[in-house]
C-alpha positions in Angstrom: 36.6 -21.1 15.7 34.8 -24.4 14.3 35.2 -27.5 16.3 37.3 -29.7 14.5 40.0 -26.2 14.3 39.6 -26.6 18.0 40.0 -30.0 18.4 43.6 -29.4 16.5 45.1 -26.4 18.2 44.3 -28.4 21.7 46.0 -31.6 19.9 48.9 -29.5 18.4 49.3 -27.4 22.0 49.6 -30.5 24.0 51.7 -32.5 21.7 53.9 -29.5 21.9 53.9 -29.5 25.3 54.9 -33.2 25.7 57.8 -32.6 23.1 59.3 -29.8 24.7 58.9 -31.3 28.3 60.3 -34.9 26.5 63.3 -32.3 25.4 63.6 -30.8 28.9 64.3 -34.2 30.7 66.8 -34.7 27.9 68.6 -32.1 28.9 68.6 -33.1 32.7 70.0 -36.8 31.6 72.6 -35.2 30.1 74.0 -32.7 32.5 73.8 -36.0 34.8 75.7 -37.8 32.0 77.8 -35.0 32.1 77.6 -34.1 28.2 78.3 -30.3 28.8 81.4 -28.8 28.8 80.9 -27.3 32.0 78.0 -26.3 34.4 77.4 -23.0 32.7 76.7 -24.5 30.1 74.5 -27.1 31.5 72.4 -23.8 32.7 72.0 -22.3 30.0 70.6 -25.1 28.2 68.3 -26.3 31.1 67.4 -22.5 31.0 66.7 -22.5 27.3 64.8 -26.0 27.6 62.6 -24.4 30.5 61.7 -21.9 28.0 60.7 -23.8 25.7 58.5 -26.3 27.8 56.8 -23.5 29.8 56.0 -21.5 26.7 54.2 -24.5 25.2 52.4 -24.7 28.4 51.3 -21.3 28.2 49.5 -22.1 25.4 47.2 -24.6 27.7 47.2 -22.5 30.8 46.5 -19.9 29.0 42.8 -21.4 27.9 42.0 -22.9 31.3 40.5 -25.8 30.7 41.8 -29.2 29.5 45.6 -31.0 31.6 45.8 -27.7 33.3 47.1 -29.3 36.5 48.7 -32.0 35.3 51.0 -29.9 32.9 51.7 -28.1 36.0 52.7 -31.1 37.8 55.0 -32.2 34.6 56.8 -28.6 35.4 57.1 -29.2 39.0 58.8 -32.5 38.5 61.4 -31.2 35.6 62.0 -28.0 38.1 62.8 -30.7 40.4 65.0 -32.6 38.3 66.9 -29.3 38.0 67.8 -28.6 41.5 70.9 -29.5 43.3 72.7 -28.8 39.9 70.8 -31.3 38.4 72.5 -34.3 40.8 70.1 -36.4 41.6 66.6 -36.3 39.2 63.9 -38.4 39.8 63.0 -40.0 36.8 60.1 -42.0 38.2 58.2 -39.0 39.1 58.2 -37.1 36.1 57.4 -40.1 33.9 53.9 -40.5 36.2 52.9 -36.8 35.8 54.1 -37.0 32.1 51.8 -40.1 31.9 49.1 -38.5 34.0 49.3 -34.9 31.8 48.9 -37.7 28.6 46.0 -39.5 30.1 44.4 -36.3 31.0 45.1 -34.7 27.3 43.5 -37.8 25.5 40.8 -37.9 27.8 40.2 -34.2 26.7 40.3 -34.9 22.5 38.2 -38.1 22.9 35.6 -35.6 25.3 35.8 -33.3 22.2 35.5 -36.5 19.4 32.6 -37.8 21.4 30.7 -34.4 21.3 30.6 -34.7 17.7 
């Protein structure tokens, strides 16, 4: 793989990421705003939404180098905002490690720009 097809897989993996994690704490506010029917229902789509967000982490993890551990920490903090049927998420939290996982990502392409 040439470098600029690498530089656009990482950008396109951790844009996904973001997206699907951005999707995931949508979800959260609304089982908190109480936009589901019912709480099977709010499962089932925090279920699918985890899906999501951890397959487009894979997708990093899965290379090993680059916002390994900050992605993680994105996952800890929606898992978080999951528990206790979703009652009580802390917003603050996941916004930093979103920010941090960002930081980290941009830090990674501009690495990769400057190389070249």
């Amino acid at each position: 793989m040439d470098d600029v097809s690498l530089y656009l897989a990482r950008r396109d993996a951790y844009a996904a990421f973001l997206a699907a994690a951005d999707a995931e704490s949508d979800v959260a506010w609304h089982r908190v705003d109480g936009r589901h029917p019912d709480e099977s229902a709010a499962v089932a789509a925090v279920d699918a939404a985890y899906a999501t967000t951890r397959g487009a982490f894979t997708l990093i993890e899965v290379e090993g180098t680059g916002p390994v551990a900050e992605g993680s920490a994105v996952l800890t903090q929606l898992a978080a905002m999951h528990k206790e049927h979703g009652s009580n998420p802390d917003w603050k939290a996941f916004e930093e490690a979103r920010e941090a996982f960002l930081l980290a990502a941009t830090g990674c392409l501009q690495a990769m720009r400057d190389d070249h």
